[in-house]
C-alpha positions as CSV (number, residue, x, y, z in Angstrom):
1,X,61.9,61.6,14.0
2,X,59.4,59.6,12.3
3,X,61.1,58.1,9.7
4,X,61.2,54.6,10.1
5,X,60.7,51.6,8.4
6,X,57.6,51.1,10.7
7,X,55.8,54.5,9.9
8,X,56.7,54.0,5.7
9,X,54.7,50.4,6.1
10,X,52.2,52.0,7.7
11,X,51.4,54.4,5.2
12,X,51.8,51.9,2.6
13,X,48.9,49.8,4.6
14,X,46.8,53.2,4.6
15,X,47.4,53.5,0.8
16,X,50.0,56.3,1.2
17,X,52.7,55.1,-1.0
18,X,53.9,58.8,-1.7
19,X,54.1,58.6,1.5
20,X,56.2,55.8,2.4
21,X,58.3,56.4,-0.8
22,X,59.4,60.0,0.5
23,X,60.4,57.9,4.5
24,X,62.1,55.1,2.3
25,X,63.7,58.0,0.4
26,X,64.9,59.8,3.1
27,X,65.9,56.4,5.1
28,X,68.3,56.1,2.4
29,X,70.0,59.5,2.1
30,X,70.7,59.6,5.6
31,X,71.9,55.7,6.4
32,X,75.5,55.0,6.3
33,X,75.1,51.3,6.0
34,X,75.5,50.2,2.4
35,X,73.7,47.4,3.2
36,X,70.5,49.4,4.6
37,X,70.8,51.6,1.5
38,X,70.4,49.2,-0.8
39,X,67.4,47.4,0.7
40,X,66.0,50.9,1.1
41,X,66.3,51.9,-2.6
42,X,65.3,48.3,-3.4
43,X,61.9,48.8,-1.9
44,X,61.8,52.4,-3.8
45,X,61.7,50.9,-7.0
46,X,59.6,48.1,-6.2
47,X,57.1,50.5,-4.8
48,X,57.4,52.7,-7.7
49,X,56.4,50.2,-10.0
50,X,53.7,48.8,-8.1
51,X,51.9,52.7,-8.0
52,X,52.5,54.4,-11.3
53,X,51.8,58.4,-11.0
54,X,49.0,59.6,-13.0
55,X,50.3,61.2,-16.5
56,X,48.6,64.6,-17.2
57,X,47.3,62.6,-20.0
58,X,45.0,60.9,-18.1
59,X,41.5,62.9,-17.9
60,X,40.0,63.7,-14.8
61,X,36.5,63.0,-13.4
62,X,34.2,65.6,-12.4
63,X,34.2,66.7,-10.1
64,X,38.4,65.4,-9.6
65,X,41.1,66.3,-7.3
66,X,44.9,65.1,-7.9
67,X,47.8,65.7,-5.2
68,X,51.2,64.8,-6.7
69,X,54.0,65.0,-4.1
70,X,57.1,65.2,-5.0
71,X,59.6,65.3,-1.5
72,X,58.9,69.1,-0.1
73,X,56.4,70.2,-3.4
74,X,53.4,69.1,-3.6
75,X,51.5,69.5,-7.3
76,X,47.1,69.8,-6.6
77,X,44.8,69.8,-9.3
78,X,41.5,70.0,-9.3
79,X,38.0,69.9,-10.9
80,X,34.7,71.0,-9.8
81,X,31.4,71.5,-11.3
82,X,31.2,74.6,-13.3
83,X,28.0,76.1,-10.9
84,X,30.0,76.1,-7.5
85,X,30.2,79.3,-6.3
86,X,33.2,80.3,-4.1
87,X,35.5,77.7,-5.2
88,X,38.3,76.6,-2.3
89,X,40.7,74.4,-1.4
90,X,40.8,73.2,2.0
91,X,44.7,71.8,3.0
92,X,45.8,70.0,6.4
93,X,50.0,70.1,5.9
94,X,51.7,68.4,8.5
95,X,55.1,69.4,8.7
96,X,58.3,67.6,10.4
97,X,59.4,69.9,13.2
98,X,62.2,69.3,16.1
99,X,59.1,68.5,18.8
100,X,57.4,66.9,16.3
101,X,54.8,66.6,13.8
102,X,53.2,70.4,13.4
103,X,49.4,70.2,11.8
104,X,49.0,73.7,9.4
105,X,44.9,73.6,8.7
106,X,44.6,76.1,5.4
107,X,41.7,77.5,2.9
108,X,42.6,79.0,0.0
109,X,39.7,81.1,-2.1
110,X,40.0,80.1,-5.9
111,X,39.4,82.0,-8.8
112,X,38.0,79.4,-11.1
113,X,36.5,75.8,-10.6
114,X,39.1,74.0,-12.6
115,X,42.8,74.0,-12.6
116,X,46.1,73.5,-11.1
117,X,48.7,74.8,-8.4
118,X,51.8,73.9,-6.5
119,X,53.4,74.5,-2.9
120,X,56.7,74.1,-1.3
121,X,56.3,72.7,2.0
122,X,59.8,72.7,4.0
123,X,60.1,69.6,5.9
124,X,56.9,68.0,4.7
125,X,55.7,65.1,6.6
126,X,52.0,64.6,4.7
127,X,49.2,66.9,3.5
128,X,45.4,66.1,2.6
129,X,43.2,68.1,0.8
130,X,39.7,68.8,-0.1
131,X,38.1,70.7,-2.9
132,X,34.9,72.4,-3.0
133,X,32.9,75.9,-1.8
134,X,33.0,78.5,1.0
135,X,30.0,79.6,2.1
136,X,29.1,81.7,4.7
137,X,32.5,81.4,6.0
138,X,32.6,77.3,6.1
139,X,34.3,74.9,3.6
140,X,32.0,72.4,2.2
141,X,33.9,70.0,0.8
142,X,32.7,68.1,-2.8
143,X,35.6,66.2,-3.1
144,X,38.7,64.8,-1.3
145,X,42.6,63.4,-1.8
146,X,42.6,59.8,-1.1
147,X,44.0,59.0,2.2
């Protein structure tokens, strides 16, 4: 529904090129124009080139949060300082439903202020997430995923 060549350039102008590549991706599965195709996939690789993924090589700040999405699974990683009590994780997931765009708010409770953990997400439209403590029932967030 709102995979268009409008929204994926919109997310590109919001700095949401995992974003726009998953549209462009799925702009080009479902077109039967050859033509169309080939622009799409065009603008795939040029967008794939122009944002290079961060390699698990590359070290994290502190505190750090990575979200690596990859079509449906999204990849989080995170990093806080080693005093915060109650570690969380703090997810909006918007899904792609058939009367639209479905907004999932959730907090997950952590067991350890470092590390890493992964979600399928069927019909993923975008997710954002924060990192950082409960307490007293309210997330405080320390850090977020760049929009």
């Amino acid at each position: 529904m709102f995979d268009t060549e409008t929204m994926a350039e919109l997310c590109l102008k919001q700095g949401l090129t995992a974003e726009a590549m998953a549209i462009y991706r799925r702009l080009a599965e479902a077109t039967a124009d050859a033509d169309k195709r080939r622009l799409y996939q065009a603008r795939l690789g040029a967008l794939g080139h122009a944002a290079p993924q961060p390699s698990d090589d590359t070290p994290m700040e502190m505190p750090g949060l990575r979200v690596d999405r990859r079509g449906d699974d999204v990849e989080i990683e995170w990093r806080l300082p080693a005093d915060v009590a109650a570690p969380a994780l703090q997810m909006l997931v918007l899904r792609q439903t058939p009367e639209g765009i479905a907004a999932e708010p959730r907090t997950v409770a952590l067991s350890a202020t470092e590390g890493r953990t992964a979600l399928g997400v069927p019909a993923l439209h975008s997710v954002r997430v924060a990192a950082g403590s409960l307490r007293d029932g309210r997330f405080i967030p320390i850090v977020r995923s760049a929009l």
